[in-house]
C-alpha distance (Angstrom), angle and dihedral (degrees) to the residues before:
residue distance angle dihedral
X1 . . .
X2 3.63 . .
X3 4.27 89.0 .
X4 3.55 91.2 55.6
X5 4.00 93.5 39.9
X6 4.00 85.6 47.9
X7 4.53 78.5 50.2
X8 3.07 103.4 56.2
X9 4.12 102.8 39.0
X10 3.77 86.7 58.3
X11 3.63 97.0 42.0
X12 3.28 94.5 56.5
X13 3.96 105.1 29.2
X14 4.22 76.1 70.6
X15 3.76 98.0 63.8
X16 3.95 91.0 34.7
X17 4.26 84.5 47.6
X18 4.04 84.1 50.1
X19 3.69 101.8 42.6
X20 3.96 89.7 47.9
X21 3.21 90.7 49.4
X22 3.68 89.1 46.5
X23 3.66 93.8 63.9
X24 3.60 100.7 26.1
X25 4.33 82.2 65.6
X26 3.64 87.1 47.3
X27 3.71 91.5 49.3
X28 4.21 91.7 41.8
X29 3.65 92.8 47.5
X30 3.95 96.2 54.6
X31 3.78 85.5 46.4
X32 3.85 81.9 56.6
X33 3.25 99.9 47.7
X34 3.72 90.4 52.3
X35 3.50 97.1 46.4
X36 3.78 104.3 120.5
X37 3.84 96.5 168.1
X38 3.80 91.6 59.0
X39 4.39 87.4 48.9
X40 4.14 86.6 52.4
X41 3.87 88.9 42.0
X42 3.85 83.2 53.9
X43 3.31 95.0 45.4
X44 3.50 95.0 47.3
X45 3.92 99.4 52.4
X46 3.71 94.2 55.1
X47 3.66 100.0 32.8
X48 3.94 92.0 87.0
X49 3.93 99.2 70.7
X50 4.34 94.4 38.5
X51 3.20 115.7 119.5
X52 4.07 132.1 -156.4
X53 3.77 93.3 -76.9
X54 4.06 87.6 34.1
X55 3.71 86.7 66.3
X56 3.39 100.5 47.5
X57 4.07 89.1 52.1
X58 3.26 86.5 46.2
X59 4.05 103.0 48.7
X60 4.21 84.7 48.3
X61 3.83 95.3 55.6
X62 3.89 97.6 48.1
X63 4.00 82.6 46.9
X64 3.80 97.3 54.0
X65 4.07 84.9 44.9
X66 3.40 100.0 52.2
X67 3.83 90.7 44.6
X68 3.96 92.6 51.1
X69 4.20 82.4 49.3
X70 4.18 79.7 51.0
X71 3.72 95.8 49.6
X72 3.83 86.5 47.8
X73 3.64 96.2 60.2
X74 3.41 90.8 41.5
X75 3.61 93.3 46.8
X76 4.08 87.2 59.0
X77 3.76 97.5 37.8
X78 4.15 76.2 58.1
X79 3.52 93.4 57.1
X80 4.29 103.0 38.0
X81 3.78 80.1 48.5
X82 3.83 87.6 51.4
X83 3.81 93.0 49.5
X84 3.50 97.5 47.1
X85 3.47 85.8 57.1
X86 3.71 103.6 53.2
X87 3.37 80.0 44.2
X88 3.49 95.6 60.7
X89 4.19 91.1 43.3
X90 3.75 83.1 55.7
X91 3.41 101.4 60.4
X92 3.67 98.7 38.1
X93 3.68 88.5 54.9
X94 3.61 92.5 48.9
X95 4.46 88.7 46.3
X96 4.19 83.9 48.8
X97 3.82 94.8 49.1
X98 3.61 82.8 43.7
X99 4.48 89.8 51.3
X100 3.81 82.6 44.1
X101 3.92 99.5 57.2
X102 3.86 82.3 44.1
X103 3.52 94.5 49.6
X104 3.63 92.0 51.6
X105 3.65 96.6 51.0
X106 3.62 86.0 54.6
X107 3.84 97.8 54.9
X108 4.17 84.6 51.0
X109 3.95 87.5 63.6
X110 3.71 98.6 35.5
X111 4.02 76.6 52.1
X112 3.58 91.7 50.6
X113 4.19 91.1 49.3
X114 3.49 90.6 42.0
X115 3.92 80.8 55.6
X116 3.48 98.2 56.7
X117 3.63 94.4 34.1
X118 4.03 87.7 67.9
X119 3.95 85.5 38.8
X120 3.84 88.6 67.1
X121 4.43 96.9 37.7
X122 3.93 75.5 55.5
X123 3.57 93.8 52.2
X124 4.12 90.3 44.0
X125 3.73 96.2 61.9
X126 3.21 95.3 52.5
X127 3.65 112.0 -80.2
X128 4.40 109.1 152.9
X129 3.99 104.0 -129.1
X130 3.74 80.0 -111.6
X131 3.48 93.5 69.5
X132 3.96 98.1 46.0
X133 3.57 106.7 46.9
X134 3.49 92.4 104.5
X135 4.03 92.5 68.6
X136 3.85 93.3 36.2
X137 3.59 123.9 99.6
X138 3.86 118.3 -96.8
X139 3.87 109.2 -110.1
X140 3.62 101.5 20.8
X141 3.40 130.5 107.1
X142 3.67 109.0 -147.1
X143 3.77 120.8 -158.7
X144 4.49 121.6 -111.2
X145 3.98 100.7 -109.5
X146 3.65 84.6 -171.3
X147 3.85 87.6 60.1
X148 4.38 106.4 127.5
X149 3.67 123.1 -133.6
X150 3.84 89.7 -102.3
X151 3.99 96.9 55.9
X152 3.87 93.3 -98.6
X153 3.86 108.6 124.9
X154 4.34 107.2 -137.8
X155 3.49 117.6 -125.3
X156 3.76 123.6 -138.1
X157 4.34 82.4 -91.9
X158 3.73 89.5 56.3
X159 4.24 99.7 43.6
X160 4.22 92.5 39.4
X161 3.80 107.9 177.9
X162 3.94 99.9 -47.2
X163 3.94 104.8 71.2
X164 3.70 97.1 169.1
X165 3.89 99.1 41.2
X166 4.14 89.6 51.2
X167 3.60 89.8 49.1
X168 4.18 85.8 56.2
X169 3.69 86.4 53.1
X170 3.71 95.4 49.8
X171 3.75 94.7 47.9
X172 3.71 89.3 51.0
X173 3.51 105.1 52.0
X174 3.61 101.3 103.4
X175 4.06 93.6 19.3
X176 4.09 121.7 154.5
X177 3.03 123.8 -151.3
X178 4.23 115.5 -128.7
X179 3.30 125.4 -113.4
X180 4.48 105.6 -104.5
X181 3.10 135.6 -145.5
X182 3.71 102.0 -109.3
X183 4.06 104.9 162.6
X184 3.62 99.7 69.7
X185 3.88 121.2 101.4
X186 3.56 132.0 -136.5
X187 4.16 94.8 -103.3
X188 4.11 85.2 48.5
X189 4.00 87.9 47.9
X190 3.74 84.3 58.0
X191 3.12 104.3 44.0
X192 3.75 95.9 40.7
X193 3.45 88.1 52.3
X194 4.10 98.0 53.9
X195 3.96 84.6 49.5
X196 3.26 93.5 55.7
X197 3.58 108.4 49.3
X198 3.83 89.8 41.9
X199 3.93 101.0 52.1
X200 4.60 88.1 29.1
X201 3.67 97.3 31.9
X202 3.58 103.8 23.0
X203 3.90 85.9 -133.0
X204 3.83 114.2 140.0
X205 3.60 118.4 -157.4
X206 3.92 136.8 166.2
X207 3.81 115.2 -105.9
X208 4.03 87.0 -134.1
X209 4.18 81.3 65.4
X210 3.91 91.7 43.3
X211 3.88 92.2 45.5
X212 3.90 80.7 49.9
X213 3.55 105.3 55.8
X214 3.75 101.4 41.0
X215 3.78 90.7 50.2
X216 3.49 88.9 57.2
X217 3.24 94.6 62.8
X218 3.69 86.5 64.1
X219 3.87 93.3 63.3
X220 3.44 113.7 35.2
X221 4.08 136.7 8.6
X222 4.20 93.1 -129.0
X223 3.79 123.9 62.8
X224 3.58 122.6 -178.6
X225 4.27 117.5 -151.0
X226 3.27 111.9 -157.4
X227 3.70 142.7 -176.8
X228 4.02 156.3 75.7
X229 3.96 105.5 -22.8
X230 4.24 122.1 -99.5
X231 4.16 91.0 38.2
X232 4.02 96.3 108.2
X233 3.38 107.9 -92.2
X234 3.97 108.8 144.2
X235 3.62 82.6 23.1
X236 3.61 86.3 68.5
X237 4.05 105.3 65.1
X238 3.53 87.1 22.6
X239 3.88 87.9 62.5
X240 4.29 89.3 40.1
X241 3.98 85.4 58.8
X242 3.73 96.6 51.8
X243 3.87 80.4 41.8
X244 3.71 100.7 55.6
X245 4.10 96.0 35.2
X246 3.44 98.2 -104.5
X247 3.83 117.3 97.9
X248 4.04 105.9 -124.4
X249 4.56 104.2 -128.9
X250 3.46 117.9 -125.9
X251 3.71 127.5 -143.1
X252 3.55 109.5 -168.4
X253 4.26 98.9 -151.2
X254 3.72 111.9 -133.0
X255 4.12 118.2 -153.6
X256 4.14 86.8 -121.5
X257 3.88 84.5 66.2
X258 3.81 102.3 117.0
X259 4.07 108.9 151.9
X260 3.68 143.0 -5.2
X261 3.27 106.3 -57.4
X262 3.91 96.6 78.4
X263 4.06 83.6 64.0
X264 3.90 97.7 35.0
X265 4.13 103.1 27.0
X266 4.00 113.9 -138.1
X267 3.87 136.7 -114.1
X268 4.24 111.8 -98.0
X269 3.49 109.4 -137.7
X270 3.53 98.9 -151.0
X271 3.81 103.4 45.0
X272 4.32 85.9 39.6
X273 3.61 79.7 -138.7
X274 4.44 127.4 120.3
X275 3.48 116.2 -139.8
X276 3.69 108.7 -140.2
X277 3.77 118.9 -147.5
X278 4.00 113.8 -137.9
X279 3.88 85.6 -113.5
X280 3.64 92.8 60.4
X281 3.99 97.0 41.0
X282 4.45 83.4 48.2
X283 4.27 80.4 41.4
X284 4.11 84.4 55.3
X285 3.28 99.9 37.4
X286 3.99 96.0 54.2
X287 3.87 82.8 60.7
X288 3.99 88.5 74.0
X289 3.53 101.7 47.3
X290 4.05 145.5 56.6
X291 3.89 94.3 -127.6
X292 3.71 143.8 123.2
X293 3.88 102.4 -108.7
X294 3.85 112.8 -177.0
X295 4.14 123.0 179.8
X296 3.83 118.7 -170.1
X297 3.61 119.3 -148.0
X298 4.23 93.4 -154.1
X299 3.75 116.0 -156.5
X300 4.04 90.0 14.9
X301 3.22 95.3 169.3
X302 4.05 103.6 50.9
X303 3.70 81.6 84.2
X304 3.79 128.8 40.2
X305 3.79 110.5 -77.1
X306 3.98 95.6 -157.4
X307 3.42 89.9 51.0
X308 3.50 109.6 56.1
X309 3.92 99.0 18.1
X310 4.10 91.5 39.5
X311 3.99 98.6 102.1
X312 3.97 87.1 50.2
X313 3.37 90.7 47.0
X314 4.15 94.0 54.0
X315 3.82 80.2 40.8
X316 3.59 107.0 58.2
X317 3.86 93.5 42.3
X318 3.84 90.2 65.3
X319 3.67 104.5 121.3
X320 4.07 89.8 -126.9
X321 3.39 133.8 56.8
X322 3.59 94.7 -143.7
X323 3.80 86.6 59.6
X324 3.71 90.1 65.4
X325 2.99 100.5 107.8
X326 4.23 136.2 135.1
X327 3.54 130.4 -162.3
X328 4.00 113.2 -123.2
X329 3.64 100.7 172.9
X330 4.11 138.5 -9.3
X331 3.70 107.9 -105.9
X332 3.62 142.0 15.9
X333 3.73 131.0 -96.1
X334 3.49 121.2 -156.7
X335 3.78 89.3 -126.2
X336 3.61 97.6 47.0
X337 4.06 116.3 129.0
X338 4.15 116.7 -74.9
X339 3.81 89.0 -110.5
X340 3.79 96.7 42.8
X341 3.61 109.0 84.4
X342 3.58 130.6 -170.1
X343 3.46 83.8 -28.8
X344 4.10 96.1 -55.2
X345 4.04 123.6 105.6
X346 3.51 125.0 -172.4
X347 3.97 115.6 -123.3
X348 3.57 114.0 -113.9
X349 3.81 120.1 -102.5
X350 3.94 106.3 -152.0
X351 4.12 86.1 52.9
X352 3.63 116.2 107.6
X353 4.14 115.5 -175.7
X354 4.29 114.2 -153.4
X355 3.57 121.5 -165.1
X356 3.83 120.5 -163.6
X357 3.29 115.2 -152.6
X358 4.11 137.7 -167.2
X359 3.63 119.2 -160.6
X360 4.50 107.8 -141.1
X361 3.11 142.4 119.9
X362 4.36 93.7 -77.8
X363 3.56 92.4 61.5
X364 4.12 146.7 70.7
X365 3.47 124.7 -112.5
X366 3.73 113.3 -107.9
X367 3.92 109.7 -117.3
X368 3.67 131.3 -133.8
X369 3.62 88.1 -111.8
X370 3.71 91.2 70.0
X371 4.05 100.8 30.8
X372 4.23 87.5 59.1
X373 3.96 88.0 54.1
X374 3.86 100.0 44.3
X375 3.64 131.1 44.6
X376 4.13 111.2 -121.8
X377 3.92 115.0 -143.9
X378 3.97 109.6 -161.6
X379 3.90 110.4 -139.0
X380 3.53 103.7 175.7
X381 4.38 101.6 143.3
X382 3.26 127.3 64.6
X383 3.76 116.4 -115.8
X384 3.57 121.3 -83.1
X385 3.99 121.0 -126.8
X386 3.77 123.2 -98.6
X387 3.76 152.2 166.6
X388 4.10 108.3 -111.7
X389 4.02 113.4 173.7
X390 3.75 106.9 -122.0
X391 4.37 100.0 -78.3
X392 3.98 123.4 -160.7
X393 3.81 111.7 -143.9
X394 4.04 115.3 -120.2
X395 3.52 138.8 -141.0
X396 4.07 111.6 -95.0
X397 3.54 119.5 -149.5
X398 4.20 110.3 -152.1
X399 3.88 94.8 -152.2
X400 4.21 87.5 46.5
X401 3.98 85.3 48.8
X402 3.81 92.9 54.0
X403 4.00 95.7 41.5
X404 3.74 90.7 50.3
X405 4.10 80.8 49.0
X406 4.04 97.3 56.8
X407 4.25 90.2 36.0
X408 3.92 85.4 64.1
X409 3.73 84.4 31.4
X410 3.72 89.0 68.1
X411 4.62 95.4 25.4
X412 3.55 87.1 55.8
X413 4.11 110.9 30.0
X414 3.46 105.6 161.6
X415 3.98 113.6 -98.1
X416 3.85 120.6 -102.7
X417 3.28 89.7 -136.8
X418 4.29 88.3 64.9
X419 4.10 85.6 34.2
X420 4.04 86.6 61.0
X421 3.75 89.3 46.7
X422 2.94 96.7 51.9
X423 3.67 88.8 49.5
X424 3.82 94.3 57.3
X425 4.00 89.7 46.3
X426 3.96 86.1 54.6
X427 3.77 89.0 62.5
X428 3.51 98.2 37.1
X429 3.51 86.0 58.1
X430 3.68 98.9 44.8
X431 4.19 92.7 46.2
X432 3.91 95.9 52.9
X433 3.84 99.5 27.6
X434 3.99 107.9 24.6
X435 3.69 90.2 -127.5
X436 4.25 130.2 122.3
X437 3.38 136.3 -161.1
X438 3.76 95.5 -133.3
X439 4.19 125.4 -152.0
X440 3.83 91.3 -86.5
X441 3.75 91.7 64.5
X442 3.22 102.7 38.5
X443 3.64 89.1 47.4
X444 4.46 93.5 52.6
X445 3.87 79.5 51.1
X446 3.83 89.9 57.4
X447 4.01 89.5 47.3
X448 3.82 98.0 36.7
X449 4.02 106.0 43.5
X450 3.96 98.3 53.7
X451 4.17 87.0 47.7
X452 3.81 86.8 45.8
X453 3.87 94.5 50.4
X454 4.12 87.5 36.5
X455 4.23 87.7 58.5
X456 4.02 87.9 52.8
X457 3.77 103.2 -86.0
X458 3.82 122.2 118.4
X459 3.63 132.5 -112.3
X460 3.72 107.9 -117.6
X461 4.14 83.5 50.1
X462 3.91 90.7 58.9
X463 3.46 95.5 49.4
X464 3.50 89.7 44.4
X465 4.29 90.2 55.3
X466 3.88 91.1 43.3
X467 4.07 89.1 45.0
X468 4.01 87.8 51.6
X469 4.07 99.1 43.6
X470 3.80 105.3 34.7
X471 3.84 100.0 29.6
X472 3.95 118.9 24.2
X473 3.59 89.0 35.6
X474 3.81 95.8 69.1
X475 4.46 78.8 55.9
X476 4.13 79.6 85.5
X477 3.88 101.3 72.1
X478 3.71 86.1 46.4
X479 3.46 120.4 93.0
X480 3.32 106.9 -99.1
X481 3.98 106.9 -173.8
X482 3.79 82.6 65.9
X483 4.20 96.9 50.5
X484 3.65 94.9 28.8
X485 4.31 83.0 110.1
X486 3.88 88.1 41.1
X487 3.65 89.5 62.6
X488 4.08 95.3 60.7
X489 4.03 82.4 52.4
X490 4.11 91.2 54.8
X491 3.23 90.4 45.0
X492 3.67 99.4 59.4
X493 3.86 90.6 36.6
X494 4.35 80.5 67.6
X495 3.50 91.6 49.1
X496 3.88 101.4 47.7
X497 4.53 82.9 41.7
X498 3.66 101.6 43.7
X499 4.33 103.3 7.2
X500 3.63 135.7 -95.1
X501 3.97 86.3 -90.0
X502 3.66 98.5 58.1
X503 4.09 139.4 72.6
X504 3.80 94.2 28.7
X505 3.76 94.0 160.6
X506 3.77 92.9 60.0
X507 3.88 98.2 38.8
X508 4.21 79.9 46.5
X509 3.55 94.2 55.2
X510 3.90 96.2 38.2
X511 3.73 92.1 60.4
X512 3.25 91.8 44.6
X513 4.00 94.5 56.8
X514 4.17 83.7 43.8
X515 4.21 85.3 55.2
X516 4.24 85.4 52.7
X517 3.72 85.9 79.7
């Protein structure tokens, strides 16, 4: 044992001997190489006997030495920098293969959600768990959308093609109406209103802009709020709902909105189901009750309004109400909703629908088409502090809103003294600017102004708003370099008509047009 011990030390200790030596002359001859003393020691033992030429010889070699010694280090600062590198590549490839396998894992449970996601749309049109188990998640009990009110699940005879609309009709069956608040004027609607949303909402608006937007109501079923961004308008109806009891619906507009069906929904051919919007099931629902329903198309104008809003627009000008009415699908089905018929329904009448509207670069101008059918309302400050005592919201009855609308209709006609000025201002305007007022207009004005004056405003102010919106508004797809000097000539036609101290608003806007240019 001790032969082959004695073997393998010595065989070995010769390869360890060579390797250390190995590295040890790799070690010794960089030392070497970078031994600068021994170069001056050099250079000092022969530097006795140079001459002039010697020297300069001599001076060249040590600089071509010491610049090989350079291009060494530099050669292996190359290469550790090199390393590091691939180093570097190394691990980040290994930390993205890493993100990858996560990534995948991640798609296998979105998959899985996505699963039972489609599991429970199944289950919504109609689908009996029996039929759906295959897409539903093992384990999991997943609750009957279909289930009624009264515990009996609806079959696909029951639910037909309208899901949302039948589930209206169940929940109304046995509905009661509440009792309103009927007593309360228009200028204690408004002010009730600003005290609430200041000391509820903290929202703090001028009563001019309160006064404004329930008078509108009065005169037309689409109001457009418009202004710079962060000044309150969504906040505004949305507010009114929470106000009135009856939570105002949102429809966020989207720039792919191109026709009615993002306000109405449309029938799928393949699944033989419709898919309701929430606007239509709120539209539907409305029909049922006595309320104030209002629905706010937010950002309106990201998308184009006459597109989308254009068969509501035809709709609501119909000189009937019983000739609102919108066509959701081409026949009837026997179990098609109670107010659905042969594919027809009637629009609601106590629904109003307010668009807010910013005016950039991201979004389309709003056309004439749709400013003569709504009634704009400019909210361009933010609202001012103030104290409000602590106001409960109410219960607002639609049919008690409209007869408080045609009692100041007829308290607070508008004079025919201010009709015949108005008159004589409509063809001013059209001789020195080729534009008219038109029936429509002058017919809102007739609707809006006694409403206005009837929620504590004055008369000369009304016509003053309705003069500035629907009239002097259309001034800015005119050319105004060319009736820039027109503009002083309107503007003293107002003040000799209705005096120097009244219709600020329009004379402010029309010199503000004439500083444009």
């Amino acid at each position: 044992m001790e032969v082959i011990g004695a073997f393998i030390s010595d065989f070995v200790s010769v390869f360890v001997d060579g390797l250390v030596t190995f590295f040890k002359g790799i070690f010794m001859g960089i030392v070497g190489m970078f031994n600068f003393p021994a170069y001056f020691k050099v250079f000092g033992k022969h530097s006795d006997g140079f001459g002039a030429g010697h020297w300069i010889l001599a001076i060249l070699v040590a600089i071509v030495t010491f610049a090989l010694l350079a291009a060494i280090v530099f050669m292996i600062y190359l290469l550790i920098r090199k390393y590091i590198r691939f180093r570097e590549s190394l691990v980040t490839r290994e930390e993205l293969l890493e993100e990858m396998g996560n990534l995948n894992r991640e798609i296998v449970k979105l998959t899985k959600e996505k699963e039972r996601i489609l599991a429970m749309k199944v289950s919504q049109l109609g689908l009996r768990p029996d039929e759906s188990n295959e897409i539903e998640p093992e384990g999991e009990k997943k609750e009957d959308e279909n289930d009624a009110l009264d515990g009996k699940v609806l079959t696909d005879e029951d639910i037909g093609r309208f899901y949302k609309l039948k589930m209206v009709d169940k929940a109304y069956e046995n509905y009661t109406p509440p009792v309103y608040n009927k007593d309360i004027t228009l200028p204690e609607l408004c002010d009730m209103f600003r005290n609430f949303a200041c000391s509820r909402m903290g929202l703090f608006y001028e009563i001019k802009t309160i006064r404004l937007f329930i008078a509108s109501f009065a005169s037309t079923r689409l109001l457009i709020l418009q202004g710079i961004s962060g000044t309150g308008k969504t906040s505004l109806p949305y507010a009114f709902g929470k106000f009135i009891q009856n939570d105002t619906t949102i429809a966020s507009v989207q720039p792919s909105w191109r026709d009615r069906t993002e306000i109405f929904g449309y029938f799928n051919e393949f699944t033989k189901r419709f898919n309701e919007t929430e606007v239509l099931k709120k539209m539907y629902e409305a029909k049922y009750t006595d309320d104030v329903y209002l629905t706010i198309l937010d950002e309106m104008n990201i998308a184009r309004v006459e597109y989308y809003f254009a068969e509501l627009l035809s709709i609501l000008e119909m000189p009937t109400r019983d000739e609102w009415v919108v066509d959701l699908v081409p026949s009837a089905w026997p179990t098609d909703p109670k107010m659905v018929v042969e594919g027809r329904m009637t629009l609601p009448q106590n629904m109003w629908y307010i668009g807010t509207a910013n005016n950039d670069d991201s979004t389309f101008a709003i056309t004439d088409k749709v400013y003569d059918r709504a009634m704009p309302i400019d909210i361009n400050t933010k609202g001012k502090y103030f104290e409000a005592p602590y106001t409960d919201h109410l219960t607002l009855s639609f049919s008690d809103l409209e007869s408080k609308f045609d009692k100041a209709k007829e308290e607070f006609k508008v004079s025919q003294e201010s009709l015949d000025k108005i008159a004589a201002l409509d063809d001013y305007v059209i001789e020195h600017f080729r534009l008219a007022f038109g029936n429509r207009i002058v017919k809102q004005l007739k609707d809006f102004v006694p409403a206005y004056v009837g929620c504590g405003g004055t008369e000369i102010d009304g016509l003053d708003y309705v003069l500035k919106q629907k009239v002097f508004r259309k001034f800015e797809s005119l050319n105004l370099s060319f009736i820039r000097d027109e503009i002083d000539g309107l503007i003293s036609y107002m003040d000799k008509m209705f005096g120097k101290q009244n219709m600020q608003e329009s004379k402010e806007y029309l010199l503000r047009l004439k500083k444009l240019f």
